[in-house]
N, CA, C and O atoms as a GROMACS GRO file, in nm:
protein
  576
    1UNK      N    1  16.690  18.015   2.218
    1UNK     CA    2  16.784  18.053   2.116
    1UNK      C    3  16.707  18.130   2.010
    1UNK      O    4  16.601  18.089   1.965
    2UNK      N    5  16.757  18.230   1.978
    2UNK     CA    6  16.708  18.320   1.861
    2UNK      C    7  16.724  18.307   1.772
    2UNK      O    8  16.847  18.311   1.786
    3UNK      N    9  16.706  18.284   1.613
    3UNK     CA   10  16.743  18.250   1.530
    3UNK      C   11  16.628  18.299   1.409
    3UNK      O   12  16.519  18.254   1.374
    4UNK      N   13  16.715  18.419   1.362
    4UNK     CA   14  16.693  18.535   1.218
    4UNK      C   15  16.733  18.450   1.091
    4UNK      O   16  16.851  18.420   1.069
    5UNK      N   17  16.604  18.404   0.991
    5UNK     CA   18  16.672  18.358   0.871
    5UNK      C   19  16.582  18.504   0.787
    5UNK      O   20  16.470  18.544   0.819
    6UNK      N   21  16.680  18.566   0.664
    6UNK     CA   22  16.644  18.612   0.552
    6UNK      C   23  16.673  18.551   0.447
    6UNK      O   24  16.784  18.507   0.421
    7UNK      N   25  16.548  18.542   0.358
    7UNK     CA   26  16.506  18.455   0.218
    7UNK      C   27  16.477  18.585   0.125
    7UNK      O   28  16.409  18.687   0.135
    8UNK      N   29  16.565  18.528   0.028
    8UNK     CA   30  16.534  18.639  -0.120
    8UNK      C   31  16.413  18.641  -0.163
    8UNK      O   32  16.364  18.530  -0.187
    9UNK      N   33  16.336  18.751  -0.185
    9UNK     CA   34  16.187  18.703  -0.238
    9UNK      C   35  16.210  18.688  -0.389
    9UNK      O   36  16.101  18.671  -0.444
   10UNK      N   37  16.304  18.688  -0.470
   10UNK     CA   38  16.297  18.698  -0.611
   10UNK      C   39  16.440  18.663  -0.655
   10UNK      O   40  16.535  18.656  -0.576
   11UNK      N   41  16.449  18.641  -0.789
   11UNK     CA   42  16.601  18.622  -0.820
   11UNK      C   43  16.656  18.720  -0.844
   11UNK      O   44  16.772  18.698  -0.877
   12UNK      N   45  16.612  18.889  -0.846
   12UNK     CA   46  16.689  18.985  -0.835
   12UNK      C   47  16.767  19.017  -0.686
   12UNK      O   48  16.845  19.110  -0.664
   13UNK      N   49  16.720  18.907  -0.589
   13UNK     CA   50  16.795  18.917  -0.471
   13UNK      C   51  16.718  19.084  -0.372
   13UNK      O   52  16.786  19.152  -0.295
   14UNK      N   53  16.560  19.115  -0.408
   14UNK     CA   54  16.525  19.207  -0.284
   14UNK      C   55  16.523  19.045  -0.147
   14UNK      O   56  16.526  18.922  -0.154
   15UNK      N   57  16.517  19.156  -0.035
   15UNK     CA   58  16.545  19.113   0.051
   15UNK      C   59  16.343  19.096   0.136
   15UNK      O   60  16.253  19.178   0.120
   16UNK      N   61  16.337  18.985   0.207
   16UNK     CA   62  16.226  18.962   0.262
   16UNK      C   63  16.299  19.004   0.430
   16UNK      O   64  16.414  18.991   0.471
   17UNK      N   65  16.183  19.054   0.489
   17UNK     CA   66  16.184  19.097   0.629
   17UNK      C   67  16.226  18.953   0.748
   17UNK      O   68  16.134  18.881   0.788
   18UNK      N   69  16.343  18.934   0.785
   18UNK     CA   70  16.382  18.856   0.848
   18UNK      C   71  16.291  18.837   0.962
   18UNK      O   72  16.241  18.940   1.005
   19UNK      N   73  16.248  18.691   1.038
   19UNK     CA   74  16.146  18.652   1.110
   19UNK      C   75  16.232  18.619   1.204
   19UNK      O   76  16.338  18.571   1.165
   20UNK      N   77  16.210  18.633   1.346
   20UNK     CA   78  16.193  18.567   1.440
   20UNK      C   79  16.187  18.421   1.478
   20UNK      O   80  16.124  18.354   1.396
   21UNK      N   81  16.219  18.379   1.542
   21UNK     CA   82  16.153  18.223   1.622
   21UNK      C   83  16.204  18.177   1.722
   21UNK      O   84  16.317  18.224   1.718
   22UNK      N   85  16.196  18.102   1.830
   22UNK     CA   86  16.249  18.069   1.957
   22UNK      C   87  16.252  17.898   1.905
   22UNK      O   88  16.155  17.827   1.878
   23UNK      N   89  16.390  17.865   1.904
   23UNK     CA   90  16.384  17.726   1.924
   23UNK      C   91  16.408  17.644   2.070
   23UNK      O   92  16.498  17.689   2.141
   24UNK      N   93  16.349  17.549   2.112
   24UNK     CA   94  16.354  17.505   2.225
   24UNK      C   95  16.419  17.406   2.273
   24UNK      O   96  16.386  17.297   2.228
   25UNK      N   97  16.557  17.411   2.405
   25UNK     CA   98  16.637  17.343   2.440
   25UNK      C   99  16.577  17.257   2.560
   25UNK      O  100  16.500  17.311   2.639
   26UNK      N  101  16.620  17.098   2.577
   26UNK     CA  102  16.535  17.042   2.690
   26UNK      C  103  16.649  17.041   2.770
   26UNK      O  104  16.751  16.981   2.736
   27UNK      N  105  16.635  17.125   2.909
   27UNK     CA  106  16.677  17.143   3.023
   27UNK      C  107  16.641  17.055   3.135
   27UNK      O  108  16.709  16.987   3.212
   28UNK      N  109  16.533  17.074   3.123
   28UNK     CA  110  16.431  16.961   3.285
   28UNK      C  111  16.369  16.859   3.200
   28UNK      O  112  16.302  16.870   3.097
   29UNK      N  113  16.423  16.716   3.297
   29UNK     CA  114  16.332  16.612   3.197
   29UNK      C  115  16.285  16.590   3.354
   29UNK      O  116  16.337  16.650   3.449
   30UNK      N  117  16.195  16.510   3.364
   30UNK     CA  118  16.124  16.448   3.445
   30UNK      C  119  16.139  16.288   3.361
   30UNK      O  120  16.115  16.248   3.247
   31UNK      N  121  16.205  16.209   3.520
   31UNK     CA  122  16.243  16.088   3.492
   31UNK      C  123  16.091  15.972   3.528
   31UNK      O  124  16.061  15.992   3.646
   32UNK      N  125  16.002  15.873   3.470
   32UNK     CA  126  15.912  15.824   3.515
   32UNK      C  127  15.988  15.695   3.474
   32UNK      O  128  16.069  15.681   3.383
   33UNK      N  129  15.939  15.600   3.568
   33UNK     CA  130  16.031  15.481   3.591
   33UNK      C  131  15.948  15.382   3.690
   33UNK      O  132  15.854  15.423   3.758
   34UNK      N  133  15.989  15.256   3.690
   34UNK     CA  134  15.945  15.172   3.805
   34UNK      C  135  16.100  15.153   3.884
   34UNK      O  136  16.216  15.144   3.845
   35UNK      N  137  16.036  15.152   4.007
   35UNK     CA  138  16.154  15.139   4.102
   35UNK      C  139  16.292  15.025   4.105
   35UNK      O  140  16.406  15.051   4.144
   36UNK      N  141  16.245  14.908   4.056
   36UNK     CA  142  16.335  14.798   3.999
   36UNK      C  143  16.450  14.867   3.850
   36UNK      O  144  16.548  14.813   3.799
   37UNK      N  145  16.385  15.003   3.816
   37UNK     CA  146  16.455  15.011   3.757
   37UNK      C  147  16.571  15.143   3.724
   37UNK      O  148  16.626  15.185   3.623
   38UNK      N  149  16.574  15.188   3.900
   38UNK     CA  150  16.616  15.256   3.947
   38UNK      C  151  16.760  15.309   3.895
   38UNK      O  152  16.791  15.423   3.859
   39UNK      N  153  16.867  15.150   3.904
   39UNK     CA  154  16.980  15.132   3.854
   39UNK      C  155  17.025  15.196   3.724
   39UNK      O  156  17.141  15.226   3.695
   40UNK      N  157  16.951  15.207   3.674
   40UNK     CA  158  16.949  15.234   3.487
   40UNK      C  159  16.936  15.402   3.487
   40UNK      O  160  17.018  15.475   3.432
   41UNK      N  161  16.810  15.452   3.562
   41UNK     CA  162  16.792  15.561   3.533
   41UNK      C  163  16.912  15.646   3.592
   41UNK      O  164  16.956  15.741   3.527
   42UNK      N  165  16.963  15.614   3.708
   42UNK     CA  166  17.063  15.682   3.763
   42UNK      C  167  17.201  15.736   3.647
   42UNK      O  168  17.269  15.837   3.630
   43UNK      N  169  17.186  15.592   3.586
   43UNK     CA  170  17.273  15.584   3.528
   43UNK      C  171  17.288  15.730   3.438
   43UNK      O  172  17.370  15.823   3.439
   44UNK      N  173  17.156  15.697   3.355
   44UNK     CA  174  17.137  15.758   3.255
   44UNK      C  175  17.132  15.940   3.312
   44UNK      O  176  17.163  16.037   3.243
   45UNK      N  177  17.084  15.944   3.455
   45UNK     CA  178  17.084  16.115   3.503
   45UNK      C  179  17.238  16.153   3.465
   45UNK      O  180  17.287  16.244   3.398
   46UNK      N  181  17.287  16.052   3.533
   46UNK     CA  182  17.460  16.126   3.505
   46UNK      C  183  17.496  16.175   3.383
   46UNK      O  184  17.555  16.282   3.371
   47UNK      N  185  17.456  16.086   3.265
   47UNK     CA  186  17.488  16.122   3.122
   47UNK      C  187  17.409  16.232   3.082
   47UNK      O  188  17.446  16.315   2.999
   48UNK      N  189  17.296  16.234   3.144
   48UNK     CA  190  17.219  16.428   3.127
   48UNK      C  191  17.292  16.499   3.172
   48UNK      O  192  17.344  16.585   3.101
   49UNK      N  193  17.325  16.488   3.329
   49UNK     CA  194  17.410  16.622   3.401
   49UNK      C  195  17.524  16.625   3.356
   49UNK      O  196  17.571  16.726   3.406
   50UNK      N  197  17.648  16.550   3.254
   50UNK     CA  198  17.735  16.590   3.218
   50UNK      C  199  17.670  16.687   3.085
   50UNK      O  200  17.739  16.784   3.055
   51UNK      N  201  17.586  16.672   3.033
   51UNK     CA  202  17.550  16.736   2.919
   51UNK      C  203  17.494  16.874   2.957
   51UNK      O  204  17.469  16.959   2.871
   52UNK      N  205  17.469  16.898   3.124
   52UNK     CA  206  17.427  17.022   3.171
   52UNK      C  207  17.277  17.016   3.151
   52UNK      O  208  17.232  17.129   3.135
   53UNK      N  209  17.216  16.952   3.148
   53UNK     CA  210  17.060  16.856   3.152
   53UNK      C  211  17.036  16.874   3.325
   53UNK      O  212  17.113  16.914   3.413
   54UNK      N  213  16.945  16.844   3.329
   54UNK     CA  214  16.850  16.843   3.467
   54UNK      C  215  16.751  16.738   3.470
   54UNK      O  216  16.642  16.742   3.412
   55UNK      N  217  16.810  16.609   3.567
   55UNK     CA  218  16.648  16.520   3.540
   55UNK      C  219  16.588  16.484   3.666
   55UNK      O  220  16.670  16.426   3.736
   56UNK      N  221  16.490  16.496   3.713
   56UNK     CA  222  16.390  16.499   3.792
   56UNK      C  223  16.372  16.364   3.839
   56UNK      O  224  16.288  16.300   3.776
   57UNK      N  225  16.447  16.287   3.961
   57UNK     CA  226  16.416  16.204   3.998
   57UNK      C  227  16.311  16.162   4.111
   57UNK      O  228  16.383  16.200   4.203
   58UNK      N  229  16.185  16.107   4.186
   58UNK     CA  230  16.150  16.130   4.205
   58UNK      C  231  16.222  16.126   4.414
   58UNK      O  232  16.217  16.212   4.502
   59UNK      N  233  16.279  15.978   4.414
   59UNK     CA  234  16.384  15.916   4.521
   59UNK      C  235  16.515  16.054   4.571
   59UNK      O  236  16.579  16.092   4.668
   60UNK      N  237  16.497  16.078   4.453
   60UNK     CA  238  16.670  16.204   4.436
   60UNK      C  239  16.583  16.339   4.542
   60UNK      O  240  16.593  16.367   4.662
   61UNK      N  241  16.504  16.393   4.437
   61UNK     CA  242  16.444  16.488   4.431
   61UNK      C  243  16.337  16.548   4.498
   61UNK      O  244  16.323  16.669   4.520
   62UNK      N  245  16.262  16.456   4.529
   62UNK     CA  246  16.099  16.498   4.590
   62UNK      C  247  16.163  16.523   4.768
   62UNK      O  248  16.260  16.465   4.818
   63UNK      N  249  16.101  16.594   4.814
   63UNK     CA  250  16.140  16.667   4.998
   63UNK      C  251  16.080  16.576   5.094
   63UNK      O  252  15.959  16.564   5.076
   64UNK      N  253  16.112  16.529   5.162
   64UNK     CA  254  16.042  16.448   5.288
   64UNK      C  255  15.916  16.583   5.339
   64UNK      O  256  15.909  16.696   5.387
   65UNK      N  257  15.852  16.498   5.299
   65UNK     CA  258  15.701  16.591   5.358
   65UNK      C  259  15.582  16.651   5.255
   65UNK      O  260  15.465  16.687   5.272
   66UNK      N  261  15.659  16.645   5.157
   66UNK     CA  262  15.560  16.715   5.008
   66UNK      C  263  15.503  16.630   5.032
   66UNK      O  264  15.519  16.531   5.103
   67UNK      N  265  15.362  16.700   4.912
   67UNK     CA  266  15.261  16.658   4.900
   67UNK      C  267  15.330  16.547   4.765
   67UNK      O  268  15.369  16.604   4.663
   68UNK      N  269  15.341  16.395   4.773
   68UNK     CA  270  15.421  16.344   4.631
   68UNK      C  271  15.311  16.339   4.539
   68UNK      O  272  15.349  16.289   4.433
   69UNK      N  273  15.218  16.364   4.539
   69UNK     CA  274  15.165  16.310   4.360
   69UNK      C  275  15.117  16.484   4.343
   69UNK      O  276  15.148  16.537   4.237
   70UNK      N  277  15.079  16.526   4.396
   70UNK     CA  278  15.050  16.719   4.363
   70UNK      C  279  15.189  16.768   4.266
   70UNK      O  280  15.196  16.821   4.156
   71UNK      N  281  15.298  16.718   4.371
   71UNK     CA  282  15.440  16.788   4.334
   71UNK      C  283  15.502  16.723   4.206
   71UNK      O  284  15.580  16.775   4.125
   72UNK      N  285  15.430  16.555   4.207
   72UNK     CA  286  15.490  16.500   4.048
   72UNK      C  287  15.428  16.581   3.942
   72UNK      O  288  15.483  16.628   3.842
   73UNK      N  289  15.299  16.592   3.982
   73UNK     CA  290  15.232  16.633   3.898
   73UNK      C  291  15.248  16.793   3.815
   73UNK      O  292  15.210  16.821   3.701
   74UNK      N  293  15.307  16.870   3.900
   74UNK     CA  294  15.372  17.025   3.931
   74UNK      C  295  15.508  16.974   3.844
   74UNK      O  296  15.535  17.040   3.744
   75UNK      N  297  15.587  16.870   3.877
   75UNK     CA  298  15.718  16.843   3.788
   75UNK      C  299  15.697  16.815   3.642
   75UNK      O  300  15.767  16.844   3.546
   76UNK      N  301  15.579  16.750   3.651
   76UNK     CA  302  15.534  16.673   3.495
   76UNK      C  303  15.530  16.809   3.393
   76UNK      O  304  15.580  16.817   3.281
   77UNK      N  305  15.442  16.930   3.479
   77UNK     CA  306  15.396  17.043   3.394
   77UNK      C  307  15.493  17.109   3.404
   77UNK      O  308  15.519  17.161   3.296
   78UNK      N  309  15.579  17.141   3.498
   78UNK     CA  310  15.692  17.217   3.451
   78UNK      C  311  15.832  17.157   3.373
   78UNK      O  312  15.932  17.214   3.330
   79UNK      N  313  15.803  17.057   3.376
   79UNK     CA  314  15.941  17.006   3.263
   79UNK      C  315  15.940  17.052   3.115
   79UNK      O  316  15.839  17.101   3.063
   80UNK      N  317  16.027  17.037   3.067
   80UNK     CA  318  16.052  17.040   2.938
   80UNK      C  319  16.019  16.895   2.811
   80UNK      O  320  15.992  16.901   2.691
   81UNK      N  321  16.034  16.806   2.880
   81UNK     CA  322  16.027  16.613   2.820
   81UNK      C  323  16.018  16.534   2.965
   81UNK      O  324  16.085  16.545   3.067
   82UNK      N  325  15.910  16.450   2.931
   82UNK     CA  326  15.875  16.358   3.010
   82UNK      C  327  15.906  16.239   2.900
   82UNK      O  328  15.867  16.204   2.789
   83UNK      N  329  16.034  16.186   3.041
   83UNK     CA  330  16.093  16.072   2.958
   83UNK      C  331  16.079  15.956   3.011
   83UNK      O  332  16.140  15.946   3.117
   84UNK      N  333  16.001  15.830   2.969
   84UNK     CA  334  15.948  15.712   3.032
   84UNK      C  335  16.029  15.616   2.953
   84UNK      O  336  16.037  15.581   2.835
   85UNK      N  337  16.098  15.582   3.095
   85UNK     CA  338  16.110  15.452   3.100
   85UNK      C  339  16.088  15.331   3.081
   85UNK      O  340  16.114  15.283   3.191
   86UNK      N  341  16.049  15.224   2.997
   86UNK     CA  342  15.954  15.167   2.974
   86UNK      C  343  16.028  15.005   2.997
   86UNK      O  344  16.119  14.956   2.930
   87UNK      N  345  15.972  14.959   3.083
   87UNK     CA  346  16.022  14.789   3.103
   87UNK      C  347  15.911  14.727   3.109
   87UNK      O  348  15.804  14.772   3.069
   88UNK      N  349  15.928  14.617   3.160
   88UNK     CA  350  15.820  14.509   3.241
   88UNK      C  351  15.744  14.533   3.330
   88UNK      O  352  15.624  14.506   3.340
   89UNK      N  353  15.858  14.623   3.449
   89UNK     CA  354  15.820  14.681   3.562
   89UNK      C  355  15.722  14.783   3.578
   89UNK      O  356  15.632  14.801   3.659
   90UNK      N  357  15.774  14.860   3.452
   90UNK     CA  358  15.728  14.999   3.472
   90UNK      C  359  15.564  14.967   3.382
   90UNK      O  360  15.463  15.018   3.431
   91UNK      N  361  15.553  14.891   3.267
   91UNK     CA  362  15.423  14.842   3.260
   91UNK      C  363  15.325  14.839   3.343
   91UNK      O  364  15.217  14.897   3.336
   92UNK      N  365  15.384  14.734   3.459
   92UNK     CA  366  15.297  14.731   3.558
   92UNK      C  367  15.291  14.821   3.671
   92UNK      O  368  15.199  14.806   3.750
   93UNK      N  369  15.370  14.907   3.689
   93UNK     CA  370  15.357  14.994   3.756
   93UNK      C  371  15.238  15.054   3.814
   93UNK      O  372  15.236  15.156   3.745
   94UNK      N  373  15.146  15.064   3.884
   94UNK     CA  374  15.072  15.166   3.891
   94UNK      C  375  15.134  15.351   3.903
   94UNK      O  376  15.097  15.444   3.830
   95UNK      N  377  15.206  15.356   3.987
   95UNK     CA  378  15.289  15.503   3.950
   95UNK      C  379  15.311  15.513   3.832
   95UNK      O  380  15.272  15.625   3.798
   96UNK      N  381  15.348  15.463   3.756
   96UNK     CA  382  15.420  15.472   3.612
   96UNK      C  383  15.315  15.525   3.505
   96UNK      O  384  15.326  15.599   3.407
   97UNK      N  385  15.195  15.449   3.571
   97UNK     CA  386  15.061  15.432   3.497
   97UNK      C  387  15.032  15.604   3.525
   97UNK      O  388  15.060  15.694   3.446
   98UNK      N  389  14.998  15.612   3.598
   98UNK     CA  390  14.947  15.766   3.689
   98UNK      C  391  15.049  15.866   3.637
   98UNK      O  392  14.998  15.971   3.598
   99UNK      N  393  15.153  15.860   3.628
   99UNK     CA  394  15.271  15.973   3.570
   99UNK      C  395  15.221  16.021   3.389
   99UNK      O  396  15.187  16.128   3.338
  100UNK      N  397  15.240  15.871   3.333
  100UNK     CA  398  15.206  15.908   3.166
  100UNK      C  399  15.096  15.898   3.151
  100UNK      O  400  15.078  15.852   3.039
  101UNK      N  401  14.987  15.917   3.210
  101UNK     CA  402  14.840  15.906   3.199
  101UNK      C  403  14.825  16.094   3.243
  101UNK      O  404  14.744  16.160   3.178
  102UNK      N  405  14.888  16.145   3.326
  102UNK     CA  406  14.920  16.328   3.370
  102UNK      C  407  14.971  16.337   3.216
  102UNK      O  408  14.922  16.407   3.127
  103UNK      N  409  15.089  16.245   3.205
  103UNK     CA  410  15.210  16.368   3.084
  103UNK      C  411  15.102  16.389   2.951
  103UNK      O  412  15.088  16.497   2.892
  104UNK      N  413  15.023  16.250   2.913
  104UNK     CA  414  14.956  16.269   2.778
  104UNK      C  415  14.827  16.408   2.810
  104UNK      O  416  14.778  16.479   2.723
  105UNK      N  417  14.802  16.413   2.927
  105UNK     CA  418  14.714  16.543   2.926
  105UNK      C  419  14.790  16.658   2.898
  105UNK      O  420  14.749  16.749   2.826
  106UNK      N  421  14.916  16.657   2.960
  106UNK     CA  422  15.026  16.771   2.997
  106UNK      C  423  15.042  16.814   2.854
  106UNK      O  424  15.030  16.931   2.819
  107UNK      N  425  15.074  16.694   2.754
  107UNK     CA  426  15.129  16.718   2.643
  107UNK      C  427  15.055  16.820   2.492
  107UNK      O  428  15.100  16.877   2.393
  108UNK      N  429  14.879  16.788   2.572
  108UNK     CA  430  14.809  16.908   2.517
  108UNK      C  431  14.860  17.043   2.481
  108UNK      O  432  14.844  17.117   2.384
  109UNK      N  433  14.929  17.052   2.596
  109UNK     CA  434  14.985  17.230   2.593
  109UNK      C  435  15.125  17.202   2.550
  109UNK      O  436  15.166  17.310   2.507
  110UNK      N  437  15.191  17.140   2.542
  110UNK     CA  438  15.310  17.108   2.551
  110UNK      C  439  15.395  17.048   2.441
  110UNK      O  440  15.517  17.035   2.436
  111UNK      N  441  15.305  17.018   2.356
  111UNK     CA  442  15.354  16.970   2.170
  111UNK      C  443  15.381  16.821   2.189
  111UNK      O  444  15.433  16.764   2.285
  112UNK      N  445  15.337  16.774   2.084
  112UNK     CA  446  15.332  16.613   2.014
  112UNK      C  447  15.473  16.562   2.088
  112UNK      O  448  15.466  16.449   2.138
  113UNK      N  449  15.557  16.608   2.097
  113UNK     CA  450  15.700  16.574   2.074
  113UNK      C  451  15.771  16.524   2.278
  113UNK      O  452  15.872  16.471   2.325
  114UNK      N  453  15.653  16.577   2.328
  114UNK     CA  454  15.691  16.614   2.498
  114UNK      C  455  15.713  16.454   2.575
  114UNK      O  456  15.814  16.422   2.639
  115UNK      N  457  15.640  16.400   2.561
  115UNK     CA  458  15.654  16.223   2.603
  115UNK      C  459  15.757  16.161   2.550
  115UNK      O  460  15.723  16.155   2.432
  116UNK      N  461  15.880  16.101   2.558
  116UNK     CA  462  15.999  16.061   2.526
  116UNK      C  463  16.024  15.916   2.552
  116UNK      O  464  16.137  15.902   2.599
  117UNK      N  465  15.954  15.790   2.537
  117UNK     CA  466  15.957  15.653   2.581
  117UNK      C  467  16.071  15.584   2.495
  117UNK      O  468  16.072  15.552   2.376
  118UNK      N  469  16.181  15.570   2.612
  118UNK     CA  470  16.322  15.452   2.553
  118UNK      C  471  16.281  15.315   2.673
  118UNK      O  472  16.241  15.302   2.789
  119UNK      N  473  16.323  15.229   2.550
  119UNK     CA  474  16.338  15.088   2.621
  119UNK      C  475  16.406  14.985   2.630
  119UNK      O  476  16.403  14.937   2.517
  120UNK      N  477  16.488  14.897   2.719
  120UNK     CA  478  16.613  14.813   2.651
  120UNK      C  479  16.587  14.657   2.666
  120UNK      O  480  16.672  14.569   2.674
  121UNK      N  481  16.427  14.641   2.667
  121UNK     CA  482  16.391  14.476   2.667
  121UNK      C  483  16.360  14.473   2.538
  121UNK      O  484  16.308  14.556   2.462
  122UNK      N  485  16.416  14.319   2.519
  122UNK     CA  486  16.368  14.233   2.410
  122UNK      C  487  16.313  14.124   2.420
  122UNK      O  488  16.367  14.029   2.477
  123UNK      N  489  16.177  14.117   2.358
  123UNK     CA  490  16.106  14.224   2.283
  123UNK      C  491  16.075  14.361   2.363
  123UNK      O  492  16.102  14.368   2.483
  124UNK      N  493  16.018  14.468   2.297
  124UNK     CA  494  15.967  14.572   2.395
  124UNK      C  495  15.852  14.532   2.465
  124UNK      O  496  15.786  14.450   2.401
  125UNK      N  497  15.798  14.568   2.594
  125UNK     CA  498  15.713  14.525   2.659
  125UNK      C  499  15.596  14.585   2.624
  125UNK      O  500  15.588  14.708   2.616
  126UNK      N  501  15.493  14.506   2.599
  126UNK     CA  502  15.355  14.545   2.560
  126UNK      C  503  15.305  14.756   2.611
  126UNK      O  504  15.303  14.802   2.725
  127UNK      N  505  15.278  14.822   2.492
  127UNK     CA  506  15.257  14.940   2.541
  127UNK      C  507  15.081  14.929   2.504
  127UNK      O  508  15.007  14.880   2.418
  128UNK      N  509  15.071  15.011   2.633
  128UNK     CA  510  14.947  15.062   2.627
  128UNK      C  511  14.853  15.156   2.515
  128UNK      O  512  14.886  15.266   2.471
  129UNK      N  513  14.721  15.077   2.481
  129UNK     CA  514  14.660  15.163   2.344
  129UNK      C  515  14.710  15.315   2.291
  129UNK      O  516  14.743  15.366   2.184
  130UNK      N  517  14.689  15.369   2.479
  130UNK     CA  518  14.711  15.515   2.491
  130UNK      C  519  14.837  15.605   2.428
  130UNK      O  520  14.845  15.716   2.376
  131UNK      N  521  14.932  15.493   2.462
  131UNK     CA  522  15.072  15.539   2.424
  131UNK      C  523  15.106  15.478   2.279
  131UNK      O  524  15.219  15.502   2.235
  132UNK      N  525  15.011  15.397   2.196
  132UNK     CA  526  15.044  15.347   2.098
  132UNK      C  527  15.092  15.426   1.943
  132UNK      O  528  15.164  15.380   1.854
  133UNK      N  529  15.038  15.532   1.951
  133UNK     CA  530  15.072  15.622   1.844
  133UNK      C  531  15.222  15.691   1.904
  133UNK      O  532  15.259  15.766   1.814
  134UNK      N  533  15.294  15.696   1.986
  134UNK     CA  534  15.437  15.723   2.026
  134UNK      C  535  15.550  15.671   1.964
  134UNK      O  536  15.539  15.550   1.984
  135UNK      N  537  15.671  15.693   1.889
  135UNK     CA  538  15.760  15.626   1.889
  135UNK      C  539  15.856  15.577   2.027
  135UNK      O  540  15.920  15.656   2.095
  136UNK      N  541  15.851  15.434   2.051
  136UNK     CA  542  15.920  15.432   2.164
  136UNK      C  543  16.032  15.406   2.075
  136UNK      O  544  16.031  15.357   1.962
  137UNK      N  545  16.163  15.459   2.171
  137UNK     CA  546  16.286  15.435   2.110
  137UNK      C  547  16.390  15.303   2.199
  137UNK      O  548  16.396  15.283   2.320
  138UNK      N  549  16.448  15.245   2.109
  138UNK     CA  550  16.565  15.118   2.241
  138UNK      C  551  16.640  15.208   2.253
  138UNK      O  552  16.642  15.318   2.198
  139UNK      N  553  16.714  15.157   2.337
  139UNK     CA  554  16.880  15.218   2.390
  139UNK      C  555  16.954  15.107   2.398
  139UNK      O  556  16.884  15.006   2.402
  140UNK      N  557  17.059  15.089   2.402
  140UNK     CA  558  17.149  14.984   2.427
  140UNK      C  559  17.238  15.027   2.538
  140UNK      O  560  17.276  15.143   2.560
  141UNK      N  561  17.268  14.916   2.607
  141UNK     CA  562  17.426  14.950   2.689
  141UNK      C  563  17.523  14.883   2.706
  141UNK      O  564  17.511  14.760   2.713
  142UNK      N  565  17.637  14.940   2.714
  142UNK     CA  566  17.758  14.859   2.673
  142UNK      C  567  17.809  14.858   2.806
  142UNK      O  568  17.850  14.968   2.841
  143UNK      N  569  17.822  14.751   2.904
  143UNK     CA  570  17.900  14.738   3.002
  143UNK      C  571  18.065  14.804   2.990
  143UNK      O  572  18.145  14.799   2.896
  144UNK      N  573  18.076  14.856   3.105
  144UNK     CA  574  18.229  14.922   3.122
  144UNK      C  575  18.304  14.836   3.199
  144UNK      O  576  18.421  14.863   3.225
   0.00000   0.00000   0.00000
């Protein structure tokens, strides 16, 4: 999205040279998750793809035959937000471990903001040193 602001340089109202800037929409998330918690994320893809979102599952998505951790790894860097899941499960995960242990390198190039951790246990489940400077966020859900 393009977006021209002009600022008065003075209170006689001359005009300053309108700037440029690209603001950035998240299209591709890449979903990281433990498998127990499969149910949830599904959930939650649907509520992206009605929003016209794209999320990267790995069960959904990955091809019988890829190479799987090259190609997560290829998803991690081409997404837009790497959004982790964060339970009990996914704690212990070793995949889970290996995914946001890629994204915090990924996120070098990719701005402070790129790692996205929601969680819906109470308490939240112990996060790792690494991820400790992150805001993880809860979610709630309301049965239908």
């Amino acid at each position: 999205m393009q977006l021209a602001i002009a600022v008065a340089s003075n209170a006689r109202g001359e005009h300053a040279t309108p700037v440029a800037s690209d603001a950035a929409w998240y299209e591709d998330i890449f979903a990281s998750y433990a498998r127990e918690d499969l149910g949830l994320v599904k959930h939650l893809k649907e509520r992206y793809e009605a929003l016209g979102l794209y999320m990267f599952i790995d069960l959904d998505d990955l091809r019988s035959g890829a190479p799987w951790q090259a190609t997560l790894f290829d998803r991690i860097d081409s997404s837009d937000l790497f959004q982790l899941f964060w339970s009990d499960h996914a704690r212990r995960s070793e995949y889970v471990t290996i995914e946001w242990k890629h994204a915090l390198r990924a996120r070098e190039a990719k701005g402070g903001r790129f790692i996205r951790p929601v969680y819906w246990q109470d308490p939240i489940p112990p996060v790792p040193r690494d991820l400790a400077e992150i805001n993880f966020r809860k979610i709630n859900f309301v049965e239908s």
